[in-house]
C-alpha positions as CSV (number, residue, x, y, z in Angstrom):
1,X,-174.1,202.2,-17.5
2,X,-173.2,201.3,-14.1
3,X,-176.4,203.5,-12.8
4,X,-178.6,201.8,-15.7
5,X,-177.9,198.4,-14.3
6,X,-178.7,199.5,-11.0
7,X,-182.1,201.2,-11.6
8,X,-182.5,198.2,-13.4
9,X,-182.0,195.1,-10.8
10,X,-183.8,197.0,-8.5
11,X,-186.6,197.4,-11.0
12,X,-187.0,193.9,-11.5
13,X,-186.4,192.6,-7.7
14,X,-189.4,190.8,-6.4
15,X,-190.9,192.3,-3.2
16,X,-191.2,189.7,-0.7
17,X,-195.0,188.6,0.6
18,X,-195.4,186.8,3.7
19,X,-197.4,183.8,4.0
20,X,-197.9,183.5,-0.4
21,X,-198.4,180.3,-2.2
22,X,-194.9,180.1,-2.6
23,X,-195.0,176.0,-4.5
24,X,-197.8,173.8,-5.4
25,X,-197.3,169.4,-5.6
26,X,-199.4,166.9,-6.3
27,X,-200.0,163.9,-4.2
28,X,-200.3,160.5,-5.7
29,X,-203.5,160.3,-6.0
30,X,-203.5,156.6,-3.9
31,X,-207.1,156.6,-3.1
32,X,-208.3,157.9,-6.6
33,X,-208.3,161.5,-5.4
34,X,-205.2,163.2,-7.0
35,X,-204.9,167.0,-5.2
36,X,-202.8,169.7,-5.7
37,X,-201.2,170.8,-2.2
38,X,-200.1,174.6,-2.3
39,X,-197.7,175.2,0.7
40,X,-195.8,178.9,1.7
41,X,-192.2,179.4,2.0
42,X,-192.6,179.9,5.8
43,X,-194.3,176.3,5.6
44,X,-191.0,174.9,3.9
45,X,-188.3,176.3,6.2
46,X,-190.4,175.3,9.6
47,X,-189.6,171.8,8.5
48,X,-186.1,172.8,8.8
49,X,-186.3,173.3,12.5
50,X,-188.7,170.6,12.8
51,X,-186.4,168.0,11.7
52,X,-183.3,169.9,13.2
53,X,-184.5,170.0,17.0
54,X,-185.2,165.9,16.2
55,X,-182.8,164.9,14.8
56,X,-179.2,164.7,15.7
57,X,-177.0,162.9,13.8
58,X,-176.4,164.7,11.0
59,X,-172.5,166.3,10.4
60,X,-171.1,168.9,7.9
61,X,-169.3,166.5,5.6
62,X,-172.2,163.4,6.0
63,X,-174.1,162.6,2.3
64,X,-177.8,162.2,1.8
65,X,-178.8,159.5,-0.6
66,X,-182.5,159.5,-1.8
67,X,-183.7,158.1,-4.5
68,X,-187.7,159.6,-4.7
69,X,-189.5,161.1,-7.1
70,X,-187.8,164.9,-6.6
71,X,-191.2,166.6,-7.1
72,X,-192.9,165.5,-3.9
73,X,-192.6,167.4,-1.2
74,X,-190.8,164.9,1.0
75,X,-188.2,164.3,-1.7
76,X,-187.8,168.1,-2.0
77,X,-188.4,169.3,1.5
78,X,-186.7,166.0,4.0
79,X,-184.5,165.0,1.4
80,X,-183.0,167.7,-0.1
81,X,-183.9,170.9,1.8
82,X,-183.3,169.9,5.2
83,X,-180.1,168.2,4.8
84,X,-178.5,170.6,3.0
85,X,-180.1,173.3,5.9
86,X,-178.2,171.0,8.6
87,X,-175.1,171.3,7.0
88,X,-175.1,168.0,4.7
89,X,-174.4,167.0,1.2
90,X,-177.0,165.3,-1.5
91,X,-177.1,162.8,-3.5
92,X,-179.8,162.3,-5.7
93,X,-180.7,159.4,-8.3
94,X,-184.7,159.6,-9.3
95,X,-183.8,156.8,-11.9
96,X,-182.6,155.0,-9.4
97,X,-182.2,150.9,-9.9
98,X,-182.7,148.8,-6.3
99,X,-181.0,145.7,-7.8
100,X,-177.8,148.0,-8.5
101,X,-177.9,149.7,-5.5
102,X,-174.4,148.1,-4.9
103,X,-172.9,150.9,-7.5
104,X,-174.2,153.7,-5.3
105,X,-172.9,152.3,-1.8
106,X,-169.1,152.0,-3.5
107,X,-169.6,155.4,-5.2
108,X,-171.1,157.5,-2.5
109,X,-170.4,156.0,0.7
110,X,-173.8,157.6,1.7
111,X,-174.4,158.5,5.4
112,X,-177.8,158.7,5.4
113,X,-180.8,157.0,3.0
114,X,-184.5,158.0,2.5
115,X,-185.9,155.1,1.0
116,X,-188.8,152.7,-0.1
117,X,-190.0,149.5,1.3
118,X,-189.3,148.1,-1.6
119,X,-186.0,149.3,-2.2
120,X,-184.8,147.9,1.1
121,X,-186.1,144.4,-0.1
122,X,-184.1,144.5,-2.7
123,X,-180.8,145.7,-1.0
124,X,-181.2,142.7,1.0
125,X,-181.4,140.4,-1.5
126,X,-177.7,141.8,-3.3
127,X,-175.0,138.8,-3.5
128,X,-172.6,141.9,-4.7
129,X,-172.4,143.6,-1.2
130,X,-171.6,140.3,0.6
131,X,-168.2,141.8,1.4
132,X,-169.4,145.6,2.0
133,X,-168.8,147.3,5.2
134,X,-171.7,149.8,6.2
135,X,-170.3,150.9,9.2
136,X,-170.6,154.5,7.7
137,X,-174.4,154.6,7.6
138,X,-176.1,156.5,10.6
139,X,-179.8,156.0,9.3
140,X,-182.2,155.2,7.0
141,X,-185.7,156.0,6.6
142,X,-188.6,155.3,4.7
143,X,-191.9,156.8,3.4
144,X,-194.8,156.0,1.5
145,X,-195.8,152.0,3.0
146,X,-194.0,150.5,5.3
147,X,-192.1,147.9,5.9
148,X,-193.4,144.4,7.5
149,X,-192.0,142.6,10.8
150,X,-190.1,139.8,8.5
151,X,-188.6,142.2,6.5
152,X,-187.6,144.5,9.1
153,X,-185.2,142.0,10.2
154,X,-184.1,140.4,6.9
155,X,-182.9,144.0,6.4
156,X,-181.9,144.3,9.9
157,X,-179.7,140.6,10.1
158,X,-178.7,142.0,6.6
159,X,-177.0,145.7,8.4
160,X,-175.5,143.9,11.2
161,X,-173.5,141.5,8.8
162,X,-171.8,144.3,7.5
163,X,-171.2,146.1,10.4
164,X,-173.9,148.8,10.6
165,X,-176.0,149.2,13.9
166,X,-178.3,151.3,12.2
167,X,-182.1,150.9,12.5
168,X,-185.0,151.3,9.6
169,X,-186.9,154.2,10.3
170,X,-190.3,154.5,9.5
171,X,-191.5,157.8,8.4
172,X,-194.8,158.9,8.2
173,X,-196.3,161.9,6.6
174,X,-198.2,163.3,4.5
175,X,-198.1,166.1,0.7
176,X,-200.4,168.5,3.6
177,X,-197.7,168.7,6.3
178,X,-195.0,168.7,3.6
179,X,-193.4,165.7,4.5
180,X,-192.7,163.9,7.8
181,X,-194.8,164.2,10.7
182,X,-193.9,161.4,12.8
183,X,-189.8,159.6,12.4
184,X,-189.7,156.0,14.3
185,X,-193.7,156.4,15.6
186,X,-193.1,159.3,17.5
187,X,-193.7,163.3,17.0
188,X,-191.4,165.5,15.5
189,X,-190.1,168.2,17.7
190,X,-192.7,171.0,17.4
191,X,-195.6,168.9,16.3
192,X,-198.6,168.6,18.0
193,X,-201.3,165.3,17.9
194,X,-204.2,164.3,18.7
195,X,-206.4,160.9,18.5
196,X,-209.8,161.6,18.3
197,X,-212.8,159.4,18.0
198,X,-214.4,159.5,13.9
199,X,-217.9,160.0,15.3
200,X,-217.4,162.2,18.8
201,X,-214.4,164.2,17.9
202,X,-213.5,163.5,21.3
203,X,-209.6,162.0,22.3
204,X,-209.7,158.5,22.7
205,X,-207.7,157.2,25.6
206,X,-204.6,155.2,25.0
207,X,-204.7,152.0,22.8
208,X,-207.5,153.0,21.2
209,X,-208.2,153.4,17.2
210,X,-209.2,157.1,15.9
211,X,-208.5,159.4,13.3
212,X,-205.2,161.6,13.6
213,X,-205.1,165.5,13.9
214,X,-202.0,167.1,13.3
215,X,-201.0,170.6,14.7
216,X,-198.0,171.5,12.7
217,X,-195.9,174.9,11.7
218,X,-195.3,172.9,8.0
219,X,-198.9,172.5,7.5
220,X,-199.8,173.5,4.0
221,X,-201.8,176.7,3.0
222,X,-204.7,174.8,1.0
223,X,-205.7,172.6,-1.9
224,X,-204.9,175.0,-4.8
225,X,-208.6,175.5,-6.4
226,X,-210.7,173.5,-4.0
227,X,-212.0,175.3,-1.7
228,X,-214.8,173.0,-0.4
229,X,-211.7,170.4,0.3
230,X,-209.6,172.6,1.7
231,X,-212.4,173.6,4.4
232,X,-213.4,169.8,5.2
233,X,-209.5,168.8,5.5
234,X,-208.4,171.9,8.1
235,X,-210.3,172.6,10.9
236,X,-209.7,176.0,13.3
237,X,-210.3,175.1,16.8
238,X,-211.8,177.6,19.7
239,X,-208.0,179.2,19.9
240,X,-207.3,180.0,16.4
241,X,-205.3,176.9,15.4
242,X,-205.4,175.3,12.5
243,X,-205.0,171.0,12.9
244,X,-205.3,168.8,9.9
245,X,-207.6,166.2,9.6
246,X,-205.4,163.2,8.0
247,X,-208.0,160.3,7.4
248,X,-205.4,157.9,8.8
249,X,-206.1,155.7,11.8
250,X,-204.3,155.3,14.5
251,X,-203.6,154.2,18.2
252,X,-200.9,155.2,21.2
253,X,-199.3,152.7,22.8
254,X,-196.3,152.0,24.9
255,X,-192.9,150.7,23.4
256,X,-190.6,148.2,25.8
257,X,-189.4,151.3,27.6
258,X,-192.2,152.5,28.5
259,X,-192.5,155.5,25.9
260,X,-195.7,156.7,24.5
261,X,-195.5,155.9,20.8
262,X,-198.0,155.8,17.5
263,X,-199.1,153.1,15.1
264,X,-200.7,153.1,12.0
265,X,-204.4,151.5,11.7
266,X,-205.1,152.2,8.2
267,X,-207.0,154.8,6.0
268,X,-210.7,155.7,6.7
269,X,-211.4,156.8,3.4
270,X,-210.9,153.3,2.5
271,X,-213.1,151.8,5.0
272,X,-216.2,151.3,3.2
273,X,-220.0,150.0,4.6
274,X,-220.8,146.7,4.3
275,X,-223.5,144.4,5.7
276,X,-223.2,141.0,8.1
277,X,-225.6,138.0,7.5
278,X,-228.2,139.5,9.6
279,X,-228.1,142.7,7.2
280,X,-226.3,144.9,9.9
281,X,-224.2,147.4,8.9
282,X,-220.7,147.0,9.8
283,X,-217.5,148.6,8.6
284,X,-215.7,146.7,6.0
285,X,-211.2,147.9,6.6
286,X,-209.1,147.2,3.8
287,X,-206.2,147.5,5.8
288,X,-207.2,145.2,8.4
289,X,-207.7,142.4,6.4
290,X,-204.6,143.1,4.9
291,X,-203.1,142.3,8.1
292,X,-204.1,138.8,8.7
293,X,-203.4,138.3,5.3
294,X,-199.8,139.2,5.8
295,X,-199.6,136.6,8.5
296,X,-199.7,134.0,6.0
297,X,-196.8,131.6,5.4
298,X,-196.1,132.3,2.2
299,X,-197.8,135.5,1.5
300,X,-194.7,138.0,0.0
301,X,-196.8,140.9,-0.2
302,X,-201.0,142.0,-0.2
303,X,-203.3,144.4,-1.2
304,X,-207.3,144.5,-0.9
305,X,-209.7,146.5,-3.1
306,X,-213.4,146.8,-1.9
307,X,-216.2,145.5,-5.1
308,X,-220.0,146.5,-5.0
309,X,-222.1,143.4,-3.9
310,X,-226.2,143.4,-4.2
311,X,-226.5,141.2,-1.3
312,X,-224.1,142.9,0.9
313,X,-223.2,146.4,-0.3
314,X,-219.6,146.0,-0.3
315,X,-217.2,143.2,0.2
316,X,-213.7,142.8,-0.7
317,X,-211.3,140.9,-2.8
318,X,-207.4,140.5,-1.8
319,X,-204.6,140.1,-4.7
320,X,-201.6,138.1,-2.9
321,X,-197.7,137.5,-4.4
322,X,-196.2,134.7,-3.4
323,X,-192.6,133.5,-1.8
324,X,-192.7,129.9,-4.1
325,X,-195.9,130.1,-6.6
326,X,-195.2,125.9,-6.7
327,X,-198.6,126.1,-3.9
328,X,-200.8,128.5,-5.1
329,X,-204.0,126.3,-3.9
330,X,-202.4,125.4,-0.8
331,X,-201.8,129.1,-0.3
332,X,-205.3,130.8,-1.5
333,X,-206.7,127.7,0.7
334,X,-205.2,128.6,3.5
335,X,-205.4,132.6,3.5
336,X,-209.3,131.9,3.5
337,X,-208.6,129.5,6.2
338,X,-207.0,131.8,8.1
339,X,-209.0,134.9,7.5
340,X,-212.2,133.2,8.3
341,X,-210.5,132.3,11.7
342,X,-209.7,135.7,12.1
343,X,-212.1,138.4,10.9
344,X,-215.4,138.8,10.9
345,X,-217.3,136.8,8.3
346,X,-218.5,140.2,5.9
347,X,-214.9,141.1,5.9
348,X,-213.8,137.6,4.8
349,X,-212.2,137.9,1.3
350,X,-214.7,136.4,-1.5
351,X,-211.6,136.1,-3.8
352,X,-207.9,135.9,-3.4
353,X,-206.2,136.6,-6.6
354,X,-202.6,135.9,-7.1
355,X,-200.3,138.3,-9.2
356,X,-196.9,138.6,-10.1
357,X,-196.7,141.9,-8.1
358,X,-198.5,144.2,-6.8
359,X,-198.2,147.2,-9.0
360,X,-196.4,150.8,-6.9
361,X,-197.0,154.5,-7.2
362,X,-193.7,156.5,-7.1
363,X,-194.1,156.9,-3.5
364,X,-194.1,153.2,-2.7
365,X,-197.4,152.7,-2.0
366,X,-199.5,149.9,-3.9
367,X,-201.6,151.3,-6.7
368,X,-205.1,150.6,-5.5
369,X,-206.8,152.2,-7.9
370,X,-205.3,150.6,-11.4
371,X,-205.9,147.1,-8.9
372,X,-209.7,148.4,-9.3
373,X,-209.4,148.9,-12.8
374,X,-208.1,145.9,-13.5
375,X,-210.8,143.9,-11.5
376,X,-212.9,146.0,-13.1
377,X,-211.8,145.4,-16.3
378,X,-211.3,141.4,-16.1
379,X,-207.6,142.0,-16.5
380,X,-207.1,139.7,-13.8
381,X,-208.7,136.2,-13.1
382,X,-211.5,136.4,-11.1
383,X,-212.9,133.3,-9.4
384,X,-216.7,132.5,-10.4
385,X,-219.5,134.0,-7.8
């Protein structure tokens, strides 16, 4: 019987394929284009050393907290993968409610956190961990959007209270790369970048906008059943090497020490054609006008969708939240005010629409697309053109 059982398990044992579709995930779909991202198991366990060489704070008996959707790769691969590779325990709660987030501080005692903007917001605003001590925390992060200025140091005044000297994070990276690329706007160990200019393809010099390439031993393998996408996304430069093409903007510069950093510009799949008053095409950025929006007083949080317009191609409509909805005029009055002191007149909002809130994907990031639908859809109130 012994023998039997033998034959048996050897039988059945799996023989081991390098470089196979080992997992397949879907991103969110944020920009209305939902793809599955098929990754190898040699992918997976390079983020191990990836996020091992940069990052160092991480001890045998420390906890992971993480409250993500568990079947994205960053929730599966930086959240659960790597910390228990480094020697860490995990603590997961997908169900996870911000506004008790109290419960899980007194019942963990988490080290670490991989979080949401949102989530953060809310921690901040708990009147049941006035007396908490944090002083175990050594560092949270967060994916998906991230986090504004005022924030930042609500949360920050809101650490130090309680006796943790740890700073937010922010993570950036993408279902392709499985997960992080860059932890506070700087390069994982092992990652490559470039900055290259949309039209040339050539590097832009420091401080300027481009589109970011990534170099990366965690890059995925394709888009599972697209081809055509998969060959437009990764591009195999005169040595061999594989960089992917993220559609994200961004720019170096140099932090208060000196050291070369990144920034996020925004998403050029989202920057749509538009004309000025002389009928020249210009580029009409979403995320640019979210920016001025944002500097507001009294603007909580923002989101712009771009609408067809016969006279001008495109143009683009901004739905605002508010601190105190007591001024709504005073507010939309002003944003237009203020955008039409900042941007350039065809980028100029032709509506600001206020909502309760902005509606999320799991990730974090504002739905954009059920914003369109609802514009769309006259689910929202328009102003009269």
């Amino acid at each position: 019987m012994l023998n039997v059982g033998r034959e048996a398990q050897m039988d059945i044992r799996p023989k081991y394929t390098p470089n196979k579709i080992a997992m397949v995930a879907y991103t969110s779909g944020s920009t209305g284009e939902p793809k599955a991202v098929a990754a190898t198991n040699e992918a997976a366990v390079s983020m191990k050393y990836l996020m091992g060489l940069s990052v160092d704070n991480f001890a045998p008996k420390d906890i992971m907290f993480s409250t993500l959707p568990l079947w994205i790769y960053y929730e599966l691969i930086n959240s659960i993968f790597d910390p228990l590779a480094l020697g860490a325990a995990v603590a997961l709660d997908p169900l996870f409610d911000a506004k008790k987030v109290e419960k899980r501080f007194s019942q963990y005692h988490f080290n670490h956190w991989n979080s949401i903007t949102p989530d953060i917001i809310e921690m901040t605003k708990n009147k049941k961990m006035k007396d908490f001590d944090l002083s175990f925390l050594k560092s949270i992060s967060i994916g998906g959007a991230s986090i504004d200025p005022e924030h930042r140091e609500k949360a920050r005044t809101f650490l130090r209270e309680r006796n943790s000297d740890v700073e937010i994070w922010d993570g950036y990276g993408t279902s392709e790369t499985l997960g992080c690329i860059f932890l506070d706007n700087k390069p994982l160990e092992g990652n490559i970048y470039k900055i290259v200019n949309i039209e040339t393809k050539e590097i832009v010099p420091e401080g300027k906008v481009g589109e970011l390439y990534v170099l990366t031993p965690s890059l995925m393998k394709c888009y599972y059943g697209n081809e055509k996408l998969t060959n437009s996304t990764l591009e195999i430069d005169k040595d061999g090497y594989v960089w992917f093409k993220t559609g994200d903007l961004f720019h170096e510069y140099r932090d208060k020490d000196n050291k070369l950093k990144v920034k996020y510009d925004g998403r050029i799949r989202r920057m749509e054609i538009s004309k000025d008053p002389n009928g020249v095409p210009c580029k009409l950025i979403p995320d640019e006008i979210n920016r001025v929006v944002k500097e507001v007083d009294g603007v909580q949080e923002c989101e712009t969708i771009i609408i067809d317009d016969k006279k001008y191609l495109t143009r683009a409509v901004t739905f605002i939240t508010l601190e105190n909805e007591e001024n709504i005029k005073d507010i939309k009055s002003t944003t237009i005010k203020h955008c039409q002191e900042s941007l350039p007149i065809y980028m100029v909002p032709v509506d600001i629409i206020v909502v309760k809130n902005i509606p999320k994907l799991t990730s974090g990031k504002n739905n954009i697309v059920l914003l369109e639908d609802n514009y769309k859809n006259n689910k929202v109130k328009k102003r009269v053109r």
